[in-house]
C-alpha positions as semicolon CSV with decimal commas, in nm:
position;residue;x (nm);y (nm);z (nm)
1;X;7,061;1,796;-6,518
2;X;6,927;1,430;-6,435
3;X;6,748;1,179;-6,681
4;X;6,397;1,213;-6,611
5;X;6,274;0,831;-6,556
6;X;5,923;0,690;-6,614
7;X;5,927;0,300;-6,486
8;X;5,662;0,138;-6,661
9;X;5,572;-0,231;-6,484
10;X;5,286;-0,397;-6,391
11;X;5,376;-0,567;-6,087
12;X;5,441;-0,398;-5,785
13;X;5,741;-0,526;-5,597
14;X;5,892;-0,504;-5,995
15;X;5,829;-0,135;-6,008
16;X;5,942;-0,038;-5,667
17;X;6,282;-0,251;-5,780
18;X;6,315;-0,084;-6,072
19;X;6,248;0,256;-5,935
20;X;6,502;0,166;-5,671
21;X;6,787;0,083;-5,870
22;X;6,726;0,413;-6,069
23;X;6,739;0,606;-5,795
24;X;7,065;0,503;-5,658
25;X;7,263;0,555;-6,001
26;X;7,413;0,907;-5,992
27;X;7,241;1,190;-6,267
28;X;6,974;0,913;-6,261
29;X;6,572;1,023;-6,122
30;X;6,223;0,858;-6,081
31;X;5,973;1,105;-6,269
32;X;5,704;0,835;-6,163
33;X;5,583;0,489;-6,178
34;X;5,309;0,314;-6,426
35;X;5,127;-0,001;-6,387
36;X;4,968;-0,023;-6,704
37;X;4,987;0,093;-7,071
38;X;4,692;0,385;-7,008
39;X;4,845;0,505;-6,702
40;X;5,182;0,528;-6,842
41;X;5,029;0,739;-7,192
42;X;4,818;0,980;-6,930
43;X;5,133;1,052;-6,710
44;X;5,328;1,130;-7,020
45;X;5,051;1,389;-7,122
46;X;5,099;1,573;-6,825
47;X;5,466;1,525;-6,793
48;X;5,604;1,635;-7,189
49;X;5,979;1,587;-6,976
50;X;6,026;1,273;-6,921
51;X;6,332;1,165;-7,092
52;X;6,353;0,744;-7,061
53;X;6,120;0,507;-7,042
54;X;6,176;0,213;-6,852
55;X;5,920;-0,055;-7,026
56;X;5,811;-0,373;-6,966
57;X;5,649;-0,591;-7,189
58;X;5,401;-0,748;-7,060
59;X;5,140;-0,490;-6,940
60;X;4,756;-0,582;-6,834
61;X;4,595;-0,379;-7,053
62;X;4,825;-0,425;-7,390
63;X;5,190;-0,485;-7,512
64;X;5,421;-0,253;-7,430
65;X;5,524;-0,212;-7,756
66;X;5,173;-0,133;-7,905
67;X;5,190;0,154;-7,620
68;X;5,546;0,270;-7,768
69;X;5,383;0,316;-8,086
70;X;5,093;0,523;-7,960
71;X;5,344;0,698;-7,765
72;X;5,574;0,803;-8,145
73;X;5,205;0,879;-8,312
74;X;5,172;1,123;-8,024
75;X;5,463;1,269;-8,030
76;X;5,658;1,154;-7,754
77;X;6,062;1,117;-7,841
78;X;6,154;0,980;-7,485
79;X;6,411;0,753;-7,522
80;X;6,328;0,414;-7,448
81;X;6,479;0,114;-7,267
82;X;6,303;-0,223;-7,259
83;X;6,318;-0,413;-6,926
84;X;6,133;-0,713;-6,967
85;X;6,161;-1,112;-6,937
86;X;6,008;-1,106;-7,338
87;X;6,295;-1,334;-7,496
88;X;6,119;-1,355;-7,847
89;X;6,324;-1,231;-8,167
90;X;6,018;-1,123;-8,288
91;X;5,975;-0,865;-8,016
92;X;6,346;-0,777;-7,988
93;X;6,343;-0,689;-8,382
94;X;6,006;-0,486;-8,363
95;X;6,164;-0,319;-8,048
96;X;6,476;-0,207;-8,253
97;X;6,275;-0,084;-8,538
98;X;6,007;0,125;-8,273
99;X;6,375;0,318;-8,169
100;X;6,422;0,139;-7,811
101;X;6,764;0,186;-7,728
102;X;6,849;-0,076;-7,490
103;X;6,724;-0,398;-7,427
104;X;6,705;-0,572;-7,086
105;X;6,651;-0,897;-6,984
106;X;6,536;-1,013;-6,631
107;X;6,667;-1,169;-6,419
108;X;6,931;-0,948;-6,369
109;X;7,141;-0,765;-6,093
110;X;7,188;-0,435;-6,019
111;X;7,495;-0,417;-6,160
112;X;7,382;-0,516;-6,486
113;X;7,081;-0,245;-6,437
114;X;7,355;-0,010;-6,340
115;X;7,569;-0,095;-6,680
116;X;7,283;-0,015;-6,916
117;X;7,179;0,290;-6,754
118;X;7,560;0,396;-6,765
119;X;7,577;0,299;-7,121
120;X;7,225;0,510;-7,194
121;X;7,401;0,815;-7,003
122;X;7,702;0,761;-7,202
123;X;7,535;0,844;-7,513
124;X;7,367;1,139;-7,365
125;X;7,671;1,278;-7,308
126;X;7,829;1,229;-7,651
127;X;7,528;1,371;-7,764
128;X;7,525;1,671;-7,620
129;X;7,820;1,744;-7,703
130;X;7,804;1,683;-8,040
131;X;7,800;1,968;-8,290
132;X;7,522;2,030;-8,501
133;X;7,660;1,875;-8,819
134;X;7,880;1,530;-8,718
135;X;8,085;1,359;-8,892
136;X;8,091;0,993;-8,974
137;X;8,369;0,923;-8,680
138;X;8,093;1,133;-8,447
139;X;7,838;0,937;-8,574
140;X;8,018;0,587;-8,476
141;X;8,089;0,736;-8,167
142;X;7,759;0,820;-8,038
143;X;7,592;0,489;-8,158
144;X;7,906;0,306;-7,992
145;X;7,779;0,430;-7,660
146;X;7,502;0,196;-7,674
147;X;7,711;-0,105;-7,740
148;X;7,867;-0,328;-7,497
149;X;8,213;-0,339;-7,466
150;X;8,399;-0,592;-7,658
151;X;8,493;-0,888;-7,500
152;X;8,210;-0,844;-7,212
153;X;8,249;-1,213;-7,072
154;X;7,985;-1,419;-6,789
155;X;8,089;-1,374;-6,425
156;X;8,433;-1,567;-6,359
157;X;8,393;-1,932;-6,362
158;X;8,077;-1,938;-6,548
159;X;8,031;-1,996;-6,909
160;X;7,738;-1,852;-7,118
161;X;7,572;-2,189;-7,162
162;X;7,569;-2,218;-6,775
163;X;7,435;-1,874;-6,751
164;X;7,144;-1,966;-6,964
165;X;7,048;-2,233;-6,753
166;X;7,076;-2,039;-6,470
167;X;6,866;-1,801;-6,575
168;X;6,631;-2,068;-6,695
169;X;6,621;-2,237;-6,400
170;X;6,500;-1,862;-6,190
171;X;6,252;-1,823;-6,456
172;X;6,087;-2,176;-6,437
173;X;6,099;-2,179;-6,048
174;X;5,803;-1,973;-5,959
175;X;5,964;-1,933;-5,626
176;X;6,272;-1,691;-5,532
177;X;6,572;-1,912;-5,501
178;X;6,899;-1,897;-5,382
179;X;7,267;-1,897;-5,529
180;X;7,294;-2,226;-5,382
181;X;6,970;-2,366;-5,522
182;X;6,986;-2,234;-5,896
183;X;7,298;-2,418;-6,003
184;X;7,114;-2,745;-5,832
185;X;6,825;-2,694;-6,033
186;X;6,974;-2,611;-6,384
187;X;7,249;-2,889;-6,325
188;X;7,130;-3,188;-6,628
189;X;7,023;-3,516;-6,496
190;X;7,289;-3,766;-6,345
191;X;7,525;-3,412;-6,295
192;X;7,763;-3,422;-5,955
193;X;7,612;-3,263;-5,657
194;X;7,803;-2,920;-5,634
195;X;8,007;-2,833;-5,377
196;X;7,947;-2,689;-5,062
197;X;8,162;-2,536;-4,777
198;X;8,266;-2,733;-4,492
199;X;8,395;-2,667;-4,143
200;X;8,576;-2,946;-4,153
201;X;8,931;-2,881;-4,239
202;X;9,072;-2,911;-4,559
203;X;9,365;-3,163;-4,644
204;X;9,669;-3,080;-4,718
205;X;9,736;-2,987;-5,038
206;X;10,116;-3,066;-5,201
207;X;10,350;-2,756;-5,247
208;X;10,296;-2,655;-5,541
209;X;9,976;-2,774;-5,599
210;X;9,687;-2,518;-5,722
211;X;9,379;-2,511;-5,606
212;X;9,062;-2,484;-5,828
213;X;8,792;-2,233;-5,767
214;X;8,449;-2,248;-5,747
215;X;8,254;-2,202;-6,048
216;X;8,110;-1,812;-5,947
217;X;7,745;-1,791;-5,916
218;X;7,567;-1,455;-6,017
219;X;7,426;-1,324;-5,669
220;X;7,084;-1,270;-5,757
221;X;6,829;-1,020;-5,550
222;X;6,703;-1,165;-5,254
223;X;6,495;-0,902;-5,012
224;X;6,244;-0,651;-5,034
225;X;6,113;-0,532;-5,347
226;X;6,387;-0,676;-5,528
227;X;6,343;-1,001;-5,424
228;X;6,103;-1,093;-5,725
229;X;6,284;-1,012;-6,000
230;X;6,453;-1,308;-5,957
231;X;6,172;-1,527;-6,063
232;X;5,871;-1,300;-6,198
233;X;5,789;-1,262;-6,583
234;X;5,778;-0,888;-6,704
């Protein structure tokens, strides 16, 4: 049976994205779409089987975790993952402690998207097949699911501190950008232009000489309704 998903975003082009990406992950389907806090607690009353919540943040009529409370004083024990551009500790910590089970910054790409959702299925599974009464070992197990695996590194070629500006950099923007054009902007003042292809040919290098690669840029969304989650807030 497929996860039951409720995307919960205020801006459009967001939501279709969102509802997009969950569509095209296997055992993964849109129950519906919110654009606000009230619409999201009325769909919920007339659909008790939803079984995730994909929630942003930053809603127009309330925060989204104000809404998961309501939600838990009504009853509702849909799981929860937060998809949102709210970087405050603050928030993160009252997210934890309001049960959300996964927390998801933007920008991201589909593959990361992909990973949480895989991780959040993960768990299911465990779950399910759990016996009534676990053990402590079970118990490891099924929060493990919801963990990242160890060692989970940047893309090749790009260290977390150059990830972070990265990010920063599509955040500030206001504007889509390219791959090209992040790195340009988030590069400090007085930094070395960075490279970029040629058709003019290469010289030769000596035997045994290695080359060195290009630091790998994340490719970020770039058409359609995904296109804006590469610079809007959530």
């Amino acid at each position: 049976m497929n996860v039951r998903v409720l995307v919960v975003e205020d801006e459009a082009l967001a939501a279709e994205a969102h509802a997009a990406y969950t569509a095209r992950i296997e055992g993964f389907e849109v129950a519906g779409i919110a654009r606000s806090a009230a619409e999201a607690a009325r769909f919920l009353t007339q659909d008790r089987h939803v079984d995730l919540i994909l929630l942003d943040m930053h809603l127009p009529d309330g925060h989204g975790l104000g809404l998961l409370q309501r939600l838990r004083a009504a009853g509702h024990l849909c799981d929860v993952i937060a998809v949102t551009s709210a970087r405050d500790a603050d928030v993160v910590r009252h997210a934890v402690a309001q049960g959300v089970v996964l927390y998801l910054l933007k920008p991201f790409t589909f593959a990361t998207f992909r990973a949480k959702l895989e991780q959040y299925a993960a768990y299911r599974a465990r779950l399910a097949a759990a016996p009534t009464e676990v053990v402590q070992d079970e118990v490891d197990q099924l929060f493990g699911s919801l963990r990242p695996v160890p060692g989970a590194t940047p893309p090749k070629g790009m260290s977390a501190e150059t990830l972070r500006e990265v990010t920063a950099a599509l955040r500030d923007a206001g504007t889509p950008m390219s791959a090209t054009e992040a790195p340009r902007r988030s590069a400090p003042p007085g930094s070395p232009p960075a490279a970029t292809s040629s058709t003019s040919p290469r010289p030769a290098r000596p035997n045994g000489a290695r080359g060195t690669a290009a630091a790998a840029v994340p490719r970020w969304s770039t058409s359609g309704a995904e296109r804006q989650l590469s610079s809007r807030p959530g």
